[in-house]
N, C-alpha and C positions, 0 to 999 in steps of 0.2 A: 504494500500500500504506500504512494506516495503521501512523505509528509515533510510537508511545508513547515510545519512548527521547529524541525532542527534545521534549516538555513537563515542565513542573514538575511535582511532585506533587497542587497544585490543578488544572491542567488536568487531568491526568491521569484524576484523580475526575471532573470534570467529563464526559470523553470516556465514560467508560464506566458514566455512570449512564445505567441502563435505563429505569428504571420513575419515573412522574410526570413533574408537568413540571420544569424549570431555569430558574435565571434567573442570568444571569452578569452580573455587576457589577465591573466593573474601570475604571482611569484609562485614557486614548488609553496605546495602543503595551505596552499589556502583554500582547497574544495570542486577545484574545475572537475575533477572525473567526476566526482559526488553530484556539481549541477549536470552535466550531462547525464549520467544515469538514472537522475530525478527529470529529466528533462525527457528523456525518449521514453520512460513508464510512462510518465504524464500526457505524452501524447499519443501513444496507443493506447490507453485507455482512456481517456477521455477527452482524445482529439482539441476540437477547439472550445469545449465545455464552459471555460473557465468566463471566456469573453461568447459565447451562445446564446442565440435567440429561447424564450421560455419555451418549455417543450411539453406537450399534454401529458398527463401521468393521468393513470384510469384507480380509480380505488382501490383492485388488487395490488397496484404495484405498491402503494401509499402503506396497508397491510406488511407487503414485504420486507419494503424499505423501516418502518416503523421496528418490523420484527429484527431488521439486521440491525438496527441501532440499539435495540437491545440486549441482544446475547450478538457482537460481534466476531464471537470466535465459528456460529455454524458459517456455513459456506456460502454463503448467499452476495460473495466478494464479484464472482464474475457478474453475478444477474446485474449487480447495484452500478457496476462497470457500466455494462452495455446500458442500461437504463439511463443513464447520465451522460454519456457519451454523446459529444455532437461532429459528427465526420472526421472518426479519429483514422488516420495511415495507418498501411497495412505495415506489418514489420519488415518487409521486401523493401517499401517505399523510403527507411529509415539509413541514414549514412552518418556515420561520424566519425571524424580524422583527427589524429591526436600526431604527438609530433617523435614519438618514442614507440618499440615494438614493445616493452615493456608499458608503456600507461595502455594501447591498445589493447593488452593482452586483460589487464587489469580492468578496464573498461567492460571487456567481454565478460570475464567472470561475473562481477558485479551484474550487469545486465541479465545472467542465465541464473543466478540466486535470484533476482524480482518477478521477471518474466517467464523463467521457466523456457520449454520448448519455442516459444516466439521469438526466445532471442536469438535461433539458430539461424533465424531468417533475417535480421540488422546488418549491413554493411558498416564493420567497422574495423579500423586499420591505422 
C-alpha cells in the first residue's frame, strides 16, 4: 500500500505528479528510489486518482469499502484499488532509469516486494 505519510512534502509532490515527465535530482541517501517506487505503485494502482474526476460508487461498493476500513488486514486491497483507480498504466507502459546497475537492481526488488508479479512487466534499468 502506498503511503504518503512517510515522505517529505517534496516527495510527496513528487509521488503524485501525474501528468509529464519528472526528473528527480537529489544527493545519495535522500529517498529518490523510495519516490520512484512510491511513484510507479501509485500509478498503477491508482492511475491519475489522486487529481480525478468524482467517480459513481453504487452502495455495494460503499459496504465494501466501509468493511475494508474496518478490518484492513482481509483482502479486499485489490477491489478498493480498482474501485478508486482513474486510468491507471499498465505495468508494460511503466519505464524508469536510474543512473547505476546497482540502484536499478534495487529499484527492481523494491518494486517486486509492493507489486508483486506486475513488477515483472516495468521497464526499468
Amino acid at each position: 500500500m502506498v503511503n504518503l505519510d512517510t515522505l517529505n512534502e517534496m516527495q510527496r509532490r513528487a509521488v503524485l505528479k501525474t501528468h509529464g515527465p519528472l526528473l528527480i535530482l537529489a544527493g545519495a541517501g535522500s529517498g529518490k528510489t523510495t519516490v520512484l517506487v512510491n511513484k510507479i505503485e501509485f500509478a498503477i494502482k491508482y492511475g491519475n486518482a489522486y487529481y480525478g474526476e468524482e467517480k459513481q460508487v453504487t452502495p455495494a461498493d460503499m459496504l465494501l469499502l466501509e468493511q475494508y476500513l474496518k478490518e484492513p488486514e482481509e483482502d479486499y486491497s485489490e477491489y478498493v484499488s480498482r474501485l478508486l483507480a482513474c486510468s491507471p498504466p499498465e505495468a508494460g507502459a511503466v519505464m524508469a532509469i536510474t543512473f547505476t546497475n546497482k540502484a536499478a537492481n534495487e529499484l527492481k526488488d523494491r518494486l517486486s516486494q509492493k507489486l508483486g508479479s506486475k513488477a515483472a512487466d516495468i521497464w526499468a534499468g
